[in-house]
PASEMAR-434941 format. One record per residue (C-alpha): residue in one letter; chain; x, y, z. Coordinates in Angstrom, 3 decimals. Layout:
REM PASEMAR-434941
res	chain	x	y	z
A	A	X	Y	Z
...
END
This chain:
REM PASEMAR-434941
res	chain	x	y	z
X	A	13.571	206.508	-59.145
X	A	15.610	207.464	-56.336
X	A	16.614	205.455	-53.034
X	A	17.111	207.944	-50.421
X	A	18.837	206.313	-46.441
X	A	16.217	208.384	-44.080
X	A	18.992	209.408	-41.191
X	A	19.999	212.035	-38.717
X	A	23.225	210.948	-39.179
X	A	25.644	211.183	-41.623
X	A	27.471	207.842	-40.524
X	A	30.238	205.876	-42.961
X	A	27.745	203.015	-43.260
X	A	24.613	205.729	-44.576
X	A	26.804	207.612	-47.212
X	A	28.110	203.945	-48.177
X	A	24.673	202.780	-48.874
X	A	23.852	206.007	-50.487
X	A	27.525	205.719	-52.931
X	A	26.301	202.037	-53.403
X	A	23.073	202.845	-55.186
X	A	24.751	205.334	-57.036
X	A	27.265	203.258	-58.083
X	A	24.372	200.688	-59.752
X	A	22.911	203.743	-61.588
X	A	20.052	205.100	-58.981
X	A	20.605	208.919	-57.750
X	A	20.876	208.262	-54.059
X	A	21.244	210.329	-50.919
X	A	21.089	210.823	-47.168
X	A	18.376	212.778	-45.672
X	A	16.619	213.781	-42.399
X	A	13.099	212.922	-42.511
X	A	11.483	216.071	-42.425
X	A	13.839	216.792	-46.319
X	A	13.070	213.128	-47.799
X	A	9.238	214.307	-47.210
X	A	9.518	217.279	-48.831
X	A	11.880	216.077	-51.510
X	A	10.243	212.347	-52.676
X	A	7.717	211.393	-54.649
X	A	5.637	208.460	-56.019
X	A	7.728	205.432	-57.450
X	A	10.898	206.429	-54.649
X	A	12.042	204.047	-51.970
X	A	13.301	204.956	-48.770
X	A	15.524	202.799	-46.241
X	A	14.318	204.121	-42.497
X	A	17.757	204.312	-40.824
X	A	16.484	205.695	-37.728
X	A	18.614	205.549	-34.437
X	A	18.440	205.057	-30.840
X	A	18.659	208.286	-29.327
X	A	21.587	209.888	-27.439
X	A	20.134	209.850	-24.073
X	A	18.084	205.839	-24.559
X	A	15.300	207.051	-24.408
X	A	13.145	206.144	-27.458
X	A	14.152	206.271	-31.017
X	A	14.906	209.601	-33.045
X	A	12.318	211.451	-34.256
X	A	10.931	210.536	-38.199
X	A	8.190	207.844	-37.567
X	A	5.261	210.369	-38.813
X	A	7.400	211.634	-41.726
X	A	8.071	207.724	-42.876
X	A	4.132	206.969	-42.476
X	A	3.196	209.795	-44.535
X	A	5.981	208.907	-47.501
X	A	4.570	205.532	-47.522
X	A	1.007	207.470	-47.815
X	A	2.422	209.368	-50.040
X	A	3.401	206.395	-52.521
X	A	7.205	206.505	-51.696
X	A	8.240	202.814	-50.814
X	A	9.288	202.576	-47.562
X	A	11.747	200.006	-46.102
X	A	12.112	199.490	-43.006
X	A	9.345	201.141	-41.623
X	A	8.085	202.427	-38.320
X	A	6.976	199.039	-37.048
X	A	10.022	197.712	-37.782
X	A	12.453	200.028	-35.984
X	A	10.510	199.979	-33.104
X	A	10.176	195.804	-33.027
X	A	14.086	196.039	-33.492
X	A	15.184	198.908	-31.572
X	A	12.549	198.283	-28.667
X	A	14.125	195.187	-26.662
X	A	11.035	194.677	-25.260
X	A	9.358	193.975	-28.443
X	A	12.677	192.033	-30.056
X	A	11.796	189.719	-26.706
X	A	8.298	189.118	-27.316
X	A	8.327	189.304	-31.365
X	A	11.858	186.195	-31.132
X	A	9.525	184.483	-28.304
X	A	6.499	184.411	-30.491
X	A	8.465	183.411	-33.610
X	A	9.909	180.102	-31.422
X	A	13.119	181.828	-31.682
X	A	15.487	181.355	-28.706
X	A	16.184	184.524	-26.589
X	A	17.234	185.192	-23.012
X	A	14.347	185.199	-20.588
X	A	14.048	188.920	-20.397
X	A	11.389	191.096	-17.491
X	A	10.687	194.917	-17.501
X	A	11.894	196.825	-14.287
X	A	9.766	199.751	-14.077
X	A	8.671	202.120	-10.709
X	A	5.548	201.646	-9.657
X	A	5.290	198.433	-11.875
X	A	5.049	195.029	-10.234
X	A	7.089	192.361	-12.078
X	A	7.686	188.768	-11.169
X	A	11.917	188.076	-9.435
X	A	14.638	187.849	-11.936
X	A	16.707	185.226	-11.699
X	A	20.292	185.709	-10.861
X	A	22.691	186.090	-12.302
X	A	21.487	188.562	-14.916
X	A	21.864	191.553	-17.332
X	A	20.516	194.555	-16.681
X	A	20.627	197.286	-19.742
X	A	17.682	200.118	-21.218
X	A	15.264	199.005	-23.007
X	A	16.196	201.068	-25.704
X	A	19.670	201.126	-25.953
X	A	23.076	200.846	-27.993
X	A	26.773	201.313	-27.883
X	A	26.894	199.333	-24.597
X	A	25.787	201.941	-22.807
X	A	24.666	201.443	-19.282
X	A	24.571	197.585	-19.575
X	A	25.435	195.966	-16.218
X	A	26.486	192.489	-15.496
X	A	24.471	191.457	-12.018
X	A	25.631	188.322	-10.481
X	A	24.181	188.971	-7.327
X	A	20.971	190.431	-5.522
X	A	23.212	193.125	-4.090
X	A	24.534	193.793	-8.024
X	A	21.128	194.094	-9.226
X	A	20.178	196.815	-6.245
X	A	23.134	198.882	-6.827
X	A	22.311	198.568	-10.431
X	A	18.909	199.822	-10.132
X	A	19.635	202.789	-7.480
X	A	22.302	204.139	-10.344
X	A	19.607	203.444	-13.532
X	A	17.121	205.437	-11.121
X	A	19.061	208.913	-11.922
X	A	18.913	207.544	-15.809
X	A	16.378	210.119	-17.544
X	A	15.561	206.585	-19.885
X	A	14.956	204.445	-16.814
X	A	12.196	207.137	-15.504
X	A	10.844	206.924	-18.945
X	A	10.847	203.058	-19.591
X	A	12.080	201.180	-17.171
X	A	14.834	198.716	-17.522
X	A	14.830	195.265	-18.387
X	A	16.844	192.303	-16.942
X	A	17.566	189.596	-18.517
X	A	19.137	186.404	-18.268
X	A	22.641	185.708	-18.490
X	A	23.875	183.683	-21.616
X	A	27.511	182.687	-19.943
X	A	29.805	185.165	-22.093
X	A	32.555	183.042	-24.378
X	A	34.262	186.681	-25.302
X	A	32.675	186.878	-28.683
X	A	29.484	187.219	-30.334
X	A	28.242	187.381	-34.231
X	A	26.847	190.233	-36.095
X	A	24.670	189.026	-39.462
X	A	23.436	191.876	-41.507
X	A	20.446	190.585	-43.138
X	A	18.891	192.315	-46.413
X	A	15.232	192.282	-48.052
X	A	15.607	188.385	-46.443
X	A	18.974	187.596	-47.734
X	A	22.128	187.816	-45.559
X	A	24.520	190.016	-47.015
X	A	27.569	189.977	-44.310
X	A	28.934	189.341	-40.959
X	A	31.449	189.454	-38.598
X	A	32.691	188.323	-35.419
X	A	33.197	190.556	-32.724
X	A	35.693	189.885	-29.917
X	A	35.345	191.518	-26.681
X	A	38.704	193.892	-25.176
X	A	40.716	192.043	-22.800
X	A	38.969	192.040	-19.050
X	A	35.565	192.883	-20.695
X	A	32.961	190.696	-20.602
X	A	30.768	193.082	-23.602
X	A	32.068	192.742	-27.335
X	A	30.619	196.415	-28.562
X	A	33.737	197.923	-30.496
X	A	32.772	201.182	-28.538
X	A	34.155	199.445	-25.334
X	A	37.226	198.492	-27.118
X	A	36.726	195.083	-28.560
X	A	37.687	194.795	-32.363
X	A	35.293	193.089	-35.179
X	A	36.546	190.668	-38.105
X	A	35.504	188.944	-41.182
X	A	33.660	185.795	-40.099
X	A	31.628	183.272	-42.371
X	A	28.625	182.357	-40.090
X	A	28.152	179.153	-39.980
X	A	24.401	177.489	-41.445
X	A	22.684	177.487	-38.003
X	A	23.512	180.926	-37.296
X	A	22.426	182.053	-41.127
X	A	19.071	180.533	-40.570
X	A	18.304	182.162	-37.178
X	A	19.343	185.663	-38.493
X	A	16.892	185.352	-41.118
X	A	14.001	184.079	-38.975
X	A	14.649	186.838	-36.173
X	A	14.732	189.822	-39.231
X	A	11.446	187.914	-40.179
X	A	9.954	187.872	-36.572
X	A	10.004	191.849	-36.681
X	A	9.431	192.061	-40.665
X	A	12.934	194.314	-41.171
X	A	14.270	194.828	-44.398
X	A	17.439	196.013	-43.493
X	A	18.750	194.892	-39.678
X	A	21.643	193.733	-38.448
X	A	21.373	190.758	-35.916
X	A	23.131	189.866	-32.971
X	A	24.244	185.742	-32.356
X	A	25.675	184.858	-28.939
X	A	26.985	181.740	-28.947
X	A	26.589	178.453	-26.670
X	A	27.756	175.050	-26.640
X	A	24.511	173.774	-28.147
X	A	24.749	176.280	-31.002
X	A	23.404	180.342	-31.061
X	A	20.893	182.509	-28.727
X	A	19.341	185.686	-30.676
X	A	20.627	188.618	-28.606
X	A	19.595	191.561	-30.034
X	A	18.327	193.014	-33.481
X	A	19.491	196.786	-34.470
X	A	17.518	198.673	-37.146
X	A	20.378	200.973	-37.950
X	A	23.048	198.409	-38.033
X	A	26.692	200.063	-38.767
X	A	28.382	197.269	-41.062
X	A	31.741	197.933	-42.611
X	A	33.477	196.640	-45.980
X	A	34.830	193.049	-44.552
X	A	31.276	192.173	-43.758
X	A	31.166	190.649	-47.412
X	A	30.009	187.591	-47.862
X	A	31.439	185.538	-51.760
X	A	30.874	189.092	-52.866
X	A	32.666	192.212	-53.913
X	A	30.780	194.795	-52.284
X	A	28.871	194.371	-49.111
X	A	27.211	197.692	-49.694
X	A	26.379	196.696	-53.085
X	A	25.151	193.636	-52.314
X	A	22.707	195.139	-49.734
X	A	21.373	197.917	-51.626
X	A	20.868	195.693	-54.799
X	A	18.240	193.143	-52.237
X	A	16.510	196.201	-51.091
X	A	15.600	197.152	-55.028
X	A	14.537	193.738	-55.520
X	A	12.549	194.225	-52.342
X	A	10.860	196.950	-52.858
X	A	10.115	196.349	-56.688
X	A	8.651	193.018	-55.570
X	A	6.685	195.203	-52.821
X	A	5.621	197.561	-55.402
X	A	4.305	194.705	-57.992
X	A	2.054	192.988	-54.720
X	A	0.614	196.524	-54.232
X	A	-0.039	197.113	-57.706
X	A	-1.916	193.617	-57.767
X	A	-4.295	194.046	-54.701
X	A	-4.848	197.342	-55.821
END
């Protein structure tokens, strides 16, 4: 058997997966999708680790390859459906809203599209996106215009609109709970720079070892149930009543101080995804 992280990139938290199986005694690697196809067979499991893409416009190419592996016999984890319930905010909003889980109000933006009036004040950010990128605070009508005259030049705004939603009063932090075949494995707090209101590290805020606390554990797991992802990492913002789910990320970046009462937070994560896909295997076996 051999697990095999299905990337484009070759980031620290892919190779660390890929050393982490190795470590337990299964031959591991990272792979583009188009290789894993070619390379696995029967009795294999692949993690899907595909991205947002550069421009936020859709998610990297890979889908068709990860269809036909699990055609193909290869156990697949995280799979199409997944990435795009997690990676399409859209779908996170309607997927956490069916599952009773609570999420900002969010509405699409889109030319040509008719779509009931936000309510101020709101944030305004692509529906597929990452990094922070392009994420605007609107506290007023005249913020949300100028937002939506600059997102009209954005190539991902042509293609999908934009999507406001409402504004969970920032308290300069946020959580991040990586969740594994239905167990968390780690977390951390992240803390946003000084004078920024957005805690993504990219902008200059810092992350840190965090024990979240049971509330918190419980929604991760239910929102990485609401779009059936084996491995996602999950986004808390907190209130004074307790947590809102913000956003869900199917190629979560995770580092070593995630660990949770364990050694290895890599380990730990890559030994729940064997248990998950043996267990997968033995329900397939039985309907079959």
């Amino acid at each position: 058997m051999r697990f095999v992280v299905i990337a484009h990139r070759c980031t620290e938290t892919n190779e660390a997966l890929a050393a982490a199986a190795e470590a337990v005694g299964v031959a591991a690697a990272v792979l583009p999708p188009r290789d894993a196809l070619r390379i696995l067979e029967p009795g294999d499991v692949a993690l899907g680790r595909l991205d947002v893409r550069e421009g936020l416009d859709g998610i990297e190419s890979g889908s068709v390859e990860l269809e036909r592996l699990t055609a193909a016999g290869v156990t697949v984890l995280n799979r199409p459906c997944a990435l795009v319930a997690a990676h399409d905010k859209l779908l996170t909003a309607r997927a956490l809203r069916l599952s009773g889980l609570p999420h900002p109000h969010t509405w699409l933006i889109a030319e040509g599209m008719p779509s009931p009036a936000p309510e101020l004040p709101l944030v305004l950010k692509p529906r597929f996106g990452s990094w922070g990128r392009d994420v605007v605070l609107c506290r007023t009508a005249a913020d949300l215009d100028a937002a939506l005259e600059r997102a009209a030049f954005r190539g991902w705004f042509r293609e999908h609109g934009a999507l406001a939603q409402e504004l969970v009063p920032p308290l300069g932090w946020d959580l991040r709970i990586v969740v594994a075949g239905g167990r968390i494995v780690g977390a951390a707090r992240r803390v946003a720079a000084p004078g920024e209101w957005r805690t993504n590290v990219s902008l200059g805020g810092h992350s840190e070892p965090f024990s979240p606390p049971p509330l918190a554990r419980s929604l991760a797991l239910a929102a990485a149930a609401a779009v059936r992802g084996d491995l996602v990492g999950v986004d808390l913002l907190p209130t004074n009543n307790g947590y809102v789910v913000s956003e869900l990320n199917g190629a979560v970046d995770f580092h070593s101080y995630y660990a949770l009462d364990v050694e290895d937070v890599f380990t730990e994560a890559v030994l729940e995804l064997l248990r998950t896909a043996h267990d997968r295997r033995a329900l397939e076996l039985v309907g079959a």
